[in-house]
C-alpha positions in Angstrom: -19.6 5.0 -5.8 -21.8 1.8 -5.6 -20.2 -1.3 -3.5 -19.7 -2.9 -0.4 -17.4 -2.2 2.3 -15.9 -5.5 4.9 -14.0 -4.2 8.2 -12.8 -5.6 11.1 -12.4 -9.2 9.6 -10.2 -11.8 10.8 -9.0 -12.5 7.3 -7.5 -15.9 6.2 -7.0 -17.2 2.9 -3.7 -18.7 1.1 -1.6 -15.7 1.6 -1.9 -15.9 5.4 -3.9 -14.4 7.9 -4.2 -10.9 9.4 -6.7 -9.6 12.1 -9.0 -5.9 11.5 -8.9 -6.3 7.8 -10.9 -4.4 5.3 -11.8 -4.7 1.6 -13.3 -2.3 -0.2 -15.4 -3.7 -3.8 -16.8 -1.8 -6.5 -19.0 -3.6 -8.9 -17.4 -7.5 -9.1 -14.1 -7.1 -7.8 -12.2 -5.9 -4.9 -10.7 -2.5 -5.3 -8.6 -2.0 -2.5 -7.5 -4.1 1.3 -5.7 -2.8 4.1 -5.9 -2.7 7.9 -7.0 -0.9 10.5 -9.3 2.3 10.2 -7.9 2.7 6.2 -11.4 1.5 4.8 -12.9 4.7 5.5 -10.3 7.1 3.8 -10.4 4.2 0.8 -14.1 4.6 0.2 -14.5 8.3 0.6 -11.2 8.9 -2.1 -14.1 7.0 -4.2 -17.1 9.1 -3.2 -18.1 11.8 -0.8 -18.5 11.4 2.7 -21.9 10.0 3.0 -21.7 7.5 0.0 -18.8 6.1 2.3 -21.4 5.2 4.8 -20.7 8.1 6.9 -23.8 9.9 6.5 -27.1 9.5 6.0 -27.1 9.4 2.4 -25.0 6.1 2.4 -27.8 4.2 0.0 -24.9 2.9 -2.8 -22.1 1.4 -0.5 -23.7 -1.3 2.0 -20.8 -1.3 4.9 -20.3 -5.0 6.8 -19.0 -4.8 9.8 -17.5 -8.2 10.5 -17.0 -8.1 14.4 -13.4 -9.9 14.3 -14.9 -12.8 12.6 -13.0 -15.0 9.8 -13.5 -13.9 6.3 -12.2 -16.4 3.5 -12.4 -16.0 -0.5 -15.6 -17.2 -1.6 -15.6 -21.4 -1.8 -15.0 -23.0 -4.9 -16.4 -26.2 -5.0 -14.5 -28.7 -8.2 -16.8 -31.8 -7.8 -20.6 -31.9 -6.2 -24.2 -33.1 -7.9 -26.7 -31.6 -6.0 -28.0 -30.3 -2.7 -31.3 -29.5 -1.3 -33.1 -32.1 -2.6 -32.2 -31.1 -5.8 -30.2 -33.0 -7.8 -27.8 -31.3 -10.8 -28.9 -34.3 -13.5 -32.5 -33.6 -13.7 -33.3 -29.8 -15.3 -32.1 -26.6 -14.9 -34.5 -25.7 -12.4 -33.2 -28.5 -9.8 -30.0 -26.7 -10.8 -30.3 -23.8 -9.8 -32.2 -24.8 -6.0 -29.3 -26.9 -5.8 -26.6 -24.2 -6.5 -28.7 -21.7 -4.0 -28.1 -24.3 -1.1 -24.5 -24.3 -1.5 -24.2 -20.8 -2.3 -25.7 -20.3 1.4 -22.8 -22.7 2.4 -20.5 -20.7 1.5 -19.3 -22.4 -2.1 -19.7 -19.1 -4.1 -18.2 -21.1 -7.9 -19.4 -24.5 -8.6 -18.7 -26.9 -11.4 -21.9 -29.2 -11.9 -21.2 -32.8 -12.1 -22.8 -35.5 -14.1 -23.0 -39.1 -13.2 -22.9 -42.2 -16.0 -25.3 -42.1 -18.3 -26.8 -42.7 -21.7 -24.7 -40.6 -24.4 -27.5 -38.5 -25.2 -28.8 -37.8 -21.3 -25.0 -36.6 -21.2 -25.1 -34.0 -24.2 -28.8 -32.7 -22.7 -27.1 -32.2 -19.3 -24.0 -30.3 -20.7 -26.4 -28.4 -23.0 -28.4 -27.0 -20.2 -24.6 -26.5 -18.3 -23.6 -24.3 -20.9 -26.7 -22.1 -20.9 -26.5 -21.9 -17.4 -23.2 -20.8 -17.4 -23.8 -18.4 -19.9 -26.4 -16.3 -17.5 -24.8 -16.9 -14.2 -21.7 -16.5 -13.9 -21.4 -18.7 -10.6 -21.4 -21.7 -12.6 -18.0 -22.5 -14.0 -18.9 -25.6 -15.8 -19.4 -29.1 -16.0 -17.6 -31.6 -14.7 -17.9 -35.0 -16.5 -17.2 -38.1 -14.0 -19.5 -40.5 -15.8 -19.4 -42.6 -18.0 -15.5 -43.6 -18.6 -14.6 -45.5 -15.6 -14.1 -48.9 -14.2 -16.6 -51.5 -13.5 -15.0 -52.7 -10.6 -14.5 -49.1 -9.1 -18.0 -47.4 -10.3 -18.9 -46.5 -7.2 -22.5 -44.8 -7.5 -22.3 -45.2 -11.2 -24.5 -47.1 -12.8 -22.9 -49.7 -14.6 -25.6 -50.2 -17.5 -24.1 -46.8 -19.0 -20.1 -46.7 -17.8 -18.3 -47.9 -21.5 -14.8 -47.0 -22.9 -13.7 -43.6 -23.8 -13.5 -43.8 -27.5 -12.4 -40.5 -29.3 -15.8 -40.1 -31.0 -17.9 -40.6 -27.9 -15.2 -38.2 -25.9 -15.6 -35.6 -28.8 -19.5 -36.0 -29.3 -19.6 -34.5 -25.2 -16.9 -31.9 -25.8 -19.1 -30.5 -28.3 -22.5 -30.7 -26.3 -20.6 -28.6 -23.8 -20.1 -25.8 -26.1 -16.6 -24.6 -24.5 -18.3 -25.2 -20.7 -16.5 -28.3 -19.9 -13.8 -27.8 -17.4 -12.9 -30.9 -15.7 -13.2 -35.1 -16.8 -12.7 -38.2 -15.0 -11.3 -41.2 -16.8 -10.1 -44.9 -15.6 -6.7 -44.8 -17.5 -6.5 -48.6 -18.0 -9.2 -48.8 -20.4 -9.5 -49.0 -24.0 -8.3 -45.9 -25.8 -7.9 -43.7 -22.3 -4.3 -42.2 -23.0 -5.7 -40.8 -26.7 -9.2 -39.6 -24.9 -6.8 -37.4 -22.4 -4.9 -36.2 -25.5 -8.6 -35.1 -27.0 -9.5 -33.3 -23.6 -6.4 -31.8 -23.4 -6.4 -30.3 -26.9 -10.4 -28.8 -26.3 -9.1 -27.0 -22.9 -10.4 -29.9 -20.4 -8.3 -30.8 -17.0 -8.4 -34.5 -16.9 -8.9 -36.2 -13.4 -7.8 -40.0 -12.9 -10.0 -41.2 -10.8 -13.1 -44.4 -10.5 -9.6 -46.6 -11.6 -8.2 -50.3 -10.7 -5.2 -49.0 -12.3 -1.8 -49.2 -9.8 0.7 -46.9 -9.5 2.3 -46.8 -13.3 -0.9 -46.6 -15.2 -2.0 -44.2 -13.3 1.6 -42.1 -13.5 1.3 -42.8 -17.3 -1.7 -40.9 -17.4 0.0 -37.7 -15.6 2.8 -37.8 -18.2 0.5 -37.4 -20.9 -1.7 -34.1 -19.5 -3.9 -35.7 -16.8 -3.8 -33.1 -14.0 -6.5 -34.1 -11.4 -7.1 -36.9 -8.7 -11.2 -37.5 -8.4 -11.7 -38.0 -4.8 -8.7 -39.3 -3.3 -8.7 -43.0 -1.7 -12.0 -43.2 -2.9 -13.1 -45.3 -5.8 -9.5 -46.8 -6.3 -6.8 -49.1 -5.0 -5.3 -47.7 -1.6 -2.0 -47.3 -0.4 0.0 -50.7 0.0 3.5 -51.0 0.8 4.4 -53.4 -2.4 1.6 -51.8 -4.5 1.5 -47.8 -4.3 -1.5 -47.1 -6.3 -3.3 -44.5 -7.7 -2.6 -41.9 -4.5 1.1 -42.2 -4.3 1.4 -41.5 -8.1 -0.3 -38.4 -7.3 1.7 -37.3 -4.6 4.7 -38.5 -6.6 3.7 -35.9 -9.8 3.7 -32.1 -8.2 1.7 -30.8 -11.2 -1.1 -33.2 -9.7 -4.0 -31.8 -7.8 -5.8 -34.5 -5.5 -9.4 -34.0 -4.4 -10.3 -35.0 -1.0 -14.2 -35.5 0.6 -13.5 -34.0 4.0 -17.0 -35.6 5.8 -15.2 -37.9 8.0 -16.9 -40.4 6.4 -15.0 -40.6 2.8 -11.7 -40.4 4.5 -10.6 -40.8 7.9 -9.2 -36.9 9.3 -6.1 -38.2 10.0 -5.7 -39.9 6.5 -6.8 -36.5 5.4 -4.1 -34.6 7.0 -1.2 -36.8 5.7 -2.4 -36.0 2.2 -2.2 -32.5 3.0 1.7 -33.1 4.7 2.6 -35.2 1.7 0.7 -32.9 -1.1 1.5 -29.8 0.0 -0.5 -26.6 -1.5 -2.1 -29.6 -4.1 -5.3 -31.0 -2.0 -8.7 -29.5 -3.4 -11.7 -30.0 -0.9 -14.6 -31.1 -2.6 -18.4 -31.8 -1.3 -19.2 -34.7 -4.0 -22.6 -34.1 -2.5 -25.5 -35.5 -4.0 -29.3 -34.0 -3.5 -29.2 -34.4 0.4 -26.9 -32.2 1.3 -28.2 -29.2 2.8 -31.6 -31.2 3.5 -32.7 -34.7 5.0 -32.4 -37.8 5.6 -33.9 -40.3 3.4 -34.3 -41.7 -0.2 -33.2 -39.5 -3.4 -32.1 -40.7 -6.8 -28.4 -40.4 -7.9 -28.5 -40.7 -11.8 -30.6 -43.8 -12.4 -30.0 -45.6 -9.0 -31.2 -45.0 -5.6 -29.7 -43.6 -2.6 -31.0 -44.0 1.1 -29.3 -41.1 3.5 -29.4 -42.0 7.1 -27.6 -40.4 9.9 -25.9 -38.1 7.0 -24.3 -41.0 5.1 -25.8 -41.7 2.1 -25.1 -45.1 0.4 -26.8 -47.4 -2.6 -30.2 -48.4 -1.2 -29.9 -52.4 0.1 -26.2 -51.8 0.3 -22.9 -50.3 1.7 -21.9 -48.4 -1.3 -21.4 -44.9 -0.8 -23.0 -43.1 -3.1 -21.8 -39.2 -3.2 -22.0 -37.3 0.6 -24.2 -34.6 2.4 -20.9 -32.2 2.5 -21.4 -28.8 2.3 -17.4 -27.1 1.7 -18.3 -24.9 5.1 -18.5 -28.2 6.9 -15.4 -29.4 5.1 -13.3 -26.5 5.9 -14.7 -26.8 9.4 -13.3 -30.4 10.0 -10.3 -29.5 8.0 -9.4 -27.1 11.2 -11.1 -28.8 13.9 -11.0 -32.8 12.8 -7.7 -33.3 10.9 -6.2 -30.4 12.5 -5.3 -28.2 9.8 -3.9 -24.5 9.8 -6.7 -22.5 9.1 -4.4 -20.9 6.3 -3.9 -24.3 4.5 -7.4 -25.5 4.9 -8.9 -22.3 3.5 -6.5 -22.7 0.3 -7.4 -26.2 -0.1 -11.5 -24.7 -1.1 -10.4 -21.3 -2.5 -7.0 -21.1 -4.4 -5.9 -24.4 -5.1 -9.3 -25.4 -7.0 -9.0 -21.6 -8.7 -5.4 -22.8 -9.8 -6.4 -25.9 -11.3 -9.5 -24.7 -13.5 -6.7 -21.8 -14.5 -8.8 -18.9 -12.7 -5.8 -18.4 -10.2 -5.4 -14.8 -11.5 -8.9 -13.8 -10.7 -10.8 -16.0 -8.3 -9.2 -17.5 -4.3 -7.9 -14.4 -3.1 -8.9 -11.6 -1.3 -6.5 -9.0 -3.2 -7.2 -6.0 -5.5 -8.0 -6.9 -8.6 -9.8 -10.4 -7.8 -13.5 -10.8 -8.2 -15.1 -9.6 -4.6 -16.6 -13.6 -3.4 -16.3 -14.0 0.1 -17.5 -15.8 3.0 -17.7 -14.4 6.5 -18.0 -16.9 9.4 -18.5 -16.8 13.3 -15.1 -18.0 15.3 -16.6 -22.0 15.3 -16.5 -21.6 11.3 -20.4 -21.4 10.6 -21.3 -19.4 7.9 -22.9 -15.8 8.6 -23.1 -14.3 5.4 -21.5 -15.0 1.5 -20.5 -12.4 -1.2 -20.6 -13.4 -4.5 -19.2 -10.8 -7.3 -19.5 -8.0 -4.8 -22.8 -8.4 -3.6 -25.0 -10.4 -0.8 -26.2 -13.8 -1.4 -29.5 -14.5 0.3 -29.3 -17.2 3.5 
């Protein structure tokens, strides 16, 4: 048998935790769990003695052992547009150094997000998305947060190429994708947004409210009619008042709704954080939005067609106080999740693993450490820094 052997783990993820845990993989996916000393009887019913690692012939089963520290599902990572250095909007080869730096993070499944701009820039990125999917199977997909949002709430957008979500324009991208577009972000209160969900809906894409002026009953209309995600909670969008909801409460009000949070301290204060998590329960998706700094630097790095000067790890518009993306990595996130906002490990882990599984529909297969699901997992030391990452049942380099 060929595969890779976890024991003694301190396992956590959305089904709770339990201490000397073992999984056994073969190929991609995880082919049996259990406790105790069971790992060894598990791999030798699949092999002889020494393939189990019990011999010196053990060259096809590499055996981890993981000391009694945490191991979580692989990250999943909904939102993020680079890391590095590298940003996601400028070639597959900044891709792909991007995606290694996160991978090393922990954040095993990415979708690739694209900022505003020009239509065509849009169907070149998405082109090179779906042939990057196509030959690693990381890569979920593209997320499109540019260019249908709100003036007044771009954000890091750059407003010479935000414009209204007309069915044409909404179609021309779907197509570009070729079937790799998972996840959109659209300002319900403009022209022709409630039809451009219907279209994204209809081709397979979870639609995110989110860059939005719109209060509490636009923003519910656009959950009635399919929209499923909220991009980056509190961020980018009216707050919470006590006369004038907004987009959050609308969220928390619709339980089909997933809302993203940026977990840096920064974005959101912890204890804002945590609330969500009391009032949302088993519905808040951690998400990095990083831009090409994470994982790097400070300094001064282009974000679509604008720049970005990163000091002290917050990175904002250059000559302003606009935040523009963060320098989150999801191992930091899940780390202030437990330590910051206080968080049972249990809940914060699902907020990175199953909950953003459940809303791209890959809950049967990926944010679990169960027989059956494919074999990504993240092993960290007991102050949750990352010490090695599994991605379909094998070693990612660090």
């Amino acid at each position: 048998m060929s595969g890779l052997v976890i024991h003694s783990a301190r396992k956590v993820d959305a089904e709770g935790l339990v201490d000397d845990f073992w999984l056994v993989a073969e190929g991609a996916h995880i082919t049996a769990t259990g406790t105790g000393a069971g790992w060894r009887e598990a791999v030798r019913s699949g092999t002889d003695d020494d393939a189990a690692g019990l011999g010196p012939s053990s060259t096809d089963v590499q055996v981890i052992d993981a000391h009694g520290h945490w191991l979580t599902p692989g990250f999943i990572d909904l939102h993020c547009h680079g890391g590095g250095g590298h940003p996601y909007d400028d070639g597959i080869d900044q891709m792909r150094a991007a995606l290694a730096t996160h991978r090393a993070h922990g954040t095993t499944r990415s979708l690739v997000s694209h900022v505003a701009n020009p239509l065509a820039s849009l169907r070149e990125s998405l082109a090179v998305v779906a042939e990057l999917t196509a030959s690693d199977p990381l890569v979920l997909g593209s997320h499109l947060e540019g260019p249908f949002l709100a003036a007044e709430r771009r954000g890091a957008h750059d407003a010479r190429f935000l414009r209204d979500p007309e069915p044409e324009a909404v179609e021309e991208l779907i197509a570009a994708a070729r079937g790799t577009l998972r996840t959109a972000t659209i300002a319900p209160e403009l022209p022709n947004a409630l039809e451009a969900i219907g279209v994204l809906i209809e081709a397979d894409v979870v639609v995110g409210v989110g860059h939005t002026a719109a209060g509490y009953a636009q923003t519910a209309r656009a959950f009635e009619v399919g929209a499923r995600l909220l991009s980056h909670a509190f961020n980018a969008m009216p707050g919470i008042h006590h006369r004038a909801p907004g987009p959050v409460m609308a969220a928390i009000d619709h339980p089909e709704v997933t809302l993203e949070l940026i977990l840096d301290g920064l974005h959101v204060a912890p204890t804002v954080g945590a609330l969500l998590f009391r009032e949302a329960p088993g519905r808040v998706a951690l998400v990095t939005d990083a831009m090409a700094a994470a994982g790097a630097t400070d300094g001064d790095y282009r974000l679509g067609g604008l720049n970005v000067t990163v000091h002290d790890g917050l990175a904002v518009l250059s000559g302003t106080d606009t935040i523009a993306g963060s320098t989150l990595t999801q191992d930091v996130a899940l780390r202030n999740a437990v330590t910051l906002a206080g968080l049972d490990p249990v809940v914060a882990v699902a907020a990175l693993t199953r909950t953003p599984a459940r809303v791209l529909g890959e809950g049967h297969r990926l944010g679990r450490l169960h027989a059956g699901y494919v074999a990504d997992a993240v092993l960290l030391d007991h102050e949750w820094n990352v010490t090695a990452v599994v991605a379909d049942g094998a070693p990612l380099p660090r």
